[in-house]
C-alpha positions as CSV (number, residue, x, y, z in Angstrom):
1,X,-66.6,-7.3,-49.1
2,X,-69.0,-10.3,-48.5
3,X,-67.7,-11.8,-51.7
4,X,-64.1,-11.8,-49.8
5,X,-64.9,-12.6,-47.0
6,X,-66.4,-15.7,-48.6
7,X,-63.5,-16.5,-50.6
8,X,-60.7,-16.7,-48.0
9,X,-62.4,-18.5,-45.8
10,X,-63.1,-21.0,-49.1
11,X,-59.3,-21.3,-49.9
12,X,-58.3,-21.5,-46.3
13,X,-60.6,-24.2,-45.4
14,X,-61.4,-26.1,-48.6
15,X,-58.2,-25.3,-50.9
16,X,-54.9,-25.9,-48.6
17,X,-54.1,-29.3,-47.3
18,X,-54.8,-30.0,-43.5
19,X,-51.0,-29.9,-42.8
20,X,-50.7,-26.9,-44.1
21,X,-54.1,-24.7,-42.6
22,X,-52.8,-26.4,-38.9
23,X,-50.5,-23.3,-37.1
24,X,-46.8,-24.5,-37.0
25,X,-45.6,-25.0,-33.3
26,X,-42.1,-24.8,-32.5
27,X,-41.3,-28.2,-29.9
28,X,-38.9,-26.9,-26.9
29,X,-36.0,-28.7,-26.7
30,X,-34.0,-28.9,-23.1
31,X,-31.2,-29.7,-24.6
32,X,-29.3,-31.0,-27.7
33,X,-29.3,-34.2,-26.9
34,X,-32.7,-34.5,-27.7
35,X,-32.1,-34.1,-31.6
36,X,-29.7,-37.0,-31.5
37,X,-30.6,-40.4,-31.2
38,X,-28.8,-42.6,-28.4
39,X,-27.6,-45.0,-30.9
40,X,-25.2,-42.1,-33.0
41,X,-23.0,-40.9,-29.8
42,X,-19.7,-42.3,-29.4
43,X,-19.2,-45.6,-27.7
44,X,-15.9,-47.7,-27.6
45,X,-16.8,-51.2,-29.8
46,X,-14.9,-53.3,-27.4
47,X,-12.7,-53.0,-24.2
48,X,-9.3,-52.1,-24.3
49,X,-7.0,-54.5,-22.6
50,X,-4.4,-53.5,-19.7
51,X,-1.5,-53.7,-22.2
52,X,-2.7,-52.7,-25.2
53,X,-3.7,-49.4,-22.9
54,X,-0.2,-49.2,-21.6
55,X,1.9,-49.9,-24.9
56,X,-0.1,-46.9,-25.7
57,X,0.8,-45.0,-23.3
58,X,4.9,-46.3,-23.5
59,X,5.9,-43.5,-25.9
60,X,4.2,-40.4,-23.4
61,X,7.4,-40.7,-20.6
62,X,9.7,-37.7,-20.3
63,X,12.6,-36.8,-22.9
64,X,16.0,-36.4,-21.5
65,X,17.7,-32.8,-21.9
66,X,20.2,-32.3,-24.5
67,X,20.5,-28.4,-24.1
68,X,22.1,-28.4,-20.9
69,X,25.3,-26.1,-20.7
70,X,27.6,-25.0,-17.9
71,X,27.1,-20.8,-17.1
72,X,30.1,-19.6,-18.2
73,X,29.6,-16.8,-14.7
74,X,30.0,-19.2,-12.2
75,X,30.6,-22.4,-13.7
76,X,26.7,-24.1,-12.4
77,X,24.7,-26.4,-15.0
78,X,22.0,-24.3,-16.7
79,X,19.6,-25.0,-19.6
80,X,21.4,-22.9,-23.0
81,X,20.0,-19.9,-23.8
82,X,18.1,-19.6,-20.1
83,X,19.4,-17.5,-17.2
84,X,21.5,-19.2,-14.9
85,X,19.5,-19.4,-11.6
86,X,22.1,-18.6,-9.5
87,X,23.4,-15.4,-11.7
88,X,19.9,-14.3,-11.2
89,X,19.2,-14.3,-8.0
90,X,22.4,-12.4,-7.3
91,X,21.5,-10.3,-10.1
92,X,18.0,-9.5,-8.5
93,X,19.7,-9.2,-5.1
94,X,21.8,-6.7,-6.1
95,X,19.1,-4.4,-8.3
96,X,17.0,-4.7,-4.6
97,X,19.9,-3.5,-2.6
98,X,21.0,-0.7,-5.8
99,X,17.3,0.7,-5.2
100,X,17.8,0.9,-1.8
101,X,21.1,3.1,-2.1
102,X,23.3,0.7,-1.1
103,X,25.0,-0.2,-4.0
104,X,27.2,1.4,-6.1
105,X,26.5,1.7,-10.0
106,X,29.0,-0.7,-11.6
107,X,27.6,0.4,-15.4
Protein backbone atom coordinates (compact mmCIF):
# COMPACT_ATOMS: atom_id res chain seq x y z
CA UNK A 1 0.00 0.00 0.00
CA UNK A 2 3.11 2.21 0.84
CA UNK A 3 4.61 1.25 -2.46
CA UNK A 4 1.33 3.14 -3.98
CA UNK A 5 1.05 5.55 -2.13
CA UNK A 6 4.63 6.33 -3.16
CA UNK A 7 4.00 5.94 -6.75
CA UNK A 8 1.13 8.37 -7.35
CA UNK A 9 2.27 10.90 -5.61
CA UNK A 10 5.73 10.27 -7.97
CA UNK A 11 3.70 10.51 -11.24
CA UNK A 12 1.55 13.26 -10.02
CA UNK A 13 4.31 15.51 -8.90
CA UNK A 14 7.37 14.48 -10.80
CA UNK A 15 5.85 12.84 -14.23
CA UNK A 16 2.83 15.37 -15.49
CA UNK A 17 3.75 18.85 -16.70
CA UNK A 18 2.91 21.80 -14.31
CA UNK A 19 0.01 22.80 -16.57
CA UNK A 20 -1.39 19.88 -16.37
CA UNK A 21 -1.02 18.73 -12.20
CA UNK A 22 -2.52 22.76 -11.73
CA UNK A 23 -6.77 22.18 -11.08
CA UNK A 24 -8.59 23.70 -14.22
CA UNK A 25 -10.75 26.72 -13.21
CA UNK A 26 -13.60 27.71 -15.22
CA UNK A 27 -13.30 32.01 -15.68
CA UNK A 28 -17.00 33.55 -15.18
CA UNK A 29 -18.01 35.45 -17.88
CA UNK A 30 -20.77 38.38 -17.34
CA UNK A 31 -21.51 38.32 -20.51
CA UNK A 32 -20.66 37.42 -24.19
CA UNK A 33 -19.16 40.29 -25.01
CA UNK A 34 -16.35 39.41 -23.07
CA UNK A 35 -15.20 36.54 -25.54
CA UNK A 36 -15.13 38.94 -28.38
CA UNK A 37 -12.68 41.47 -28.86
CA UNK A 38 -13.85 45.25 -29.53
CA UNK A 39 -12.13 45.42 -32.67
CA UNK A 40 -14.47 42.32 -34.47
CA UNK A 41 -18.09 44.01 -33.87
CA UNK A 42 -19.70 45.83 -36.53
CA UNK A 43 -18.81 49.31 -37.19
CA UNK A 44 -19.82 51.44 -40.35
CA UNK A 45 -16.18 52.29 -42.34
CA UNK A 46 -17.29 55.64 -43.16
CA UNK A 47 -20.43 58.07 -42.87
CA UNK A 48 -23.17 57.88 -45.00
CA UNK A 49 -24.09 61.12 -46.64
CA UNK A 50 -27.71 62.88 -46.51
CA UNK A 51 -28.39 61.68 -50.07
CA UNK A 52 -26.87 58.71 -50.50
CA UNK A 53 -29.19 57.83 -47.23
CA UNK A 54 -32.21 59.10 -48.96
CA UNK A 55 -31.72 57.67 -52.60
CA UNK A 56 -31.82 54.65 -50.45
CA UNK A 57 -34.52 55.18 -48.96
CA UNK A 58 -36.46 56.55 -52.54
CA UNK A 59 -37.74 53.11 -53.50
CA UNK A 60 -39.52 52.42 -49.71
CA UNK A 61 -42.79 54.99 -50.55
CA UNK A 62 -46.21 53.50 -50.81
CA UNK A 63 -47.50 51.49 -54.08
CA UNK A 64 -50.63 52.78 -55.55
CA UNK A 65 -53.80 50.19 -55.58
CA UNK A 66 -54.58 48.47 -58.75
CA UNK A 67 -57.17 46.02 -57.17
CA UNK A 68 -59.76 48.50 -56.54
CA UNK A 69 -63.39 47.49 -57.81
CA UNK A 70 -66.76 49.06 -57.42
CA UNK A 71 -69.31 46.56 -54.99
CA UNK A 72 -71.51 45.46 -57.30
CA UNK A 73 -74.42 45.71 -53.88
CA UNK A 74 -74.39 49.30 -53.69
CA UNK A 75 -72.24 50.61 -56.21
CA UNK A 76 -69.20 52.09 -53.34
CA UNK A 77 -65.31 51.54 -54.25
CA UNK A 78 -64.01 48.49 -52.44
CA UNK A 79 -60.66 46.58 -52.64
CA UNK A 80 -61.58 43.07 -55.08
CA UNK A 81 -62.04 40.09 -53.29
CA UNK A 82 -62.58 42.23 -49.68
CA UNK A 83 -66.05 42.92 -48.17
CA UNK A 84 -67.41 46.03 -49.09
CA UNK A 85 -67.49 48.17 -45.80
CA UNK A 86 -70.64 49.43 -46.21
CA UNK A 87 -72.44 45.91 -47.14
CA UNK A 88 -70.97 44.84 -43.92
CA UNK A 89 -71.91 46.99 -41.55
CA UNK A 90 -75.46 46.64 -42.72
CA UNK A 91 -74.85 43.09 -42.81
CA UNK A 92 -73.74 43.07 -39.10
CA UNK A 93 -76.58 45.45 -38.32
CA UNK A 94 -78.97 43.32 -39.39
CA UNK A 95 -77.53 39.76 -37.72
CA UNK A 96 -77.56 42.19 -34.27
CA UNK A 97 -81.17 43.21 -34.77
CA UNK A 98 -82.13 39.14 -36.22
CA UNK A 99 -80.77 38.08 -32.73
CA UNK A 100 -82.71 40.31 -31.05
CA UNK A 101 -86.11 39.03 -32.80
CA UNK A 102 -86.65 41.78 -34.70
CA UNK A 103 -85.92 40.71 -37.95
CA UNK A 104 -87.43 38.50 -40.12
CA UNK A 105 -85.40 35.48 -41.68
CA UNK A 106 -84.93 36.40 -45.40
CA UNK A 107 -82.94 32.84 -46.08
Amino acid sequence: MAAMAIRRSLFATSLLPAFLTSAWTIPSLNSLLELIPPFLLAVPKSKISHSRKSMRSANKGLKDRQNIVNCPACGQPKLAHHLCQSCYGFLTRMWKNKKGGNMPDFS
